[in-house]
Steps between C-alpha positions, in 0.01 A plus 500: 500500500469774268838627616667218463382411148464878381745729723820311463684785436393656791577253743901478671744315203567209697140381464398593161637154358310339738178706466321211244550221709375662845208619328420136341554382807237699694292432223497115575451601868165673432445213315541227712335756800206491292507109441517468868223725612269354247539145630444651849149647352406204327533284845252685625277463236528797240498418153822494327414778313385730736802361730769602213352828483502585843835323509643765269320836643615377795884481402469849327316689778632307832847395345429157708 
């Protein structure tokens, strides 16, 4: 994500004006991964906000 958002110059010209919007759009993807996961938790019975933050380390370390 980083490289998207922060390496832009680095990356090939023909994706550099569409750097931004890839990177928002992964964004949303963690996003709604987390979403999903947490309602997956919370039908088994884990609080919601235990559920939302194993939702999230789950996203960052697993990349579900």
């Amino acid at each position: 994500m980083a490289a998207l958002r922060y390496g832009q110059d680095k990356l090939p010209k023909s994706w550099r004006p569409h750097a931004n919007k890839a990177a928002d759009l992964i964004e949303q993807w963690d996003d709604f991964q987390e979403g999903t996961i947490t309602a997956g938790l919370m039908a088994v019975g884990v609080p919601y906000d235990v559920a939302n933050g194993m939702a999230y380390w789950i996203v960052v370390f697993v990349g579900a």
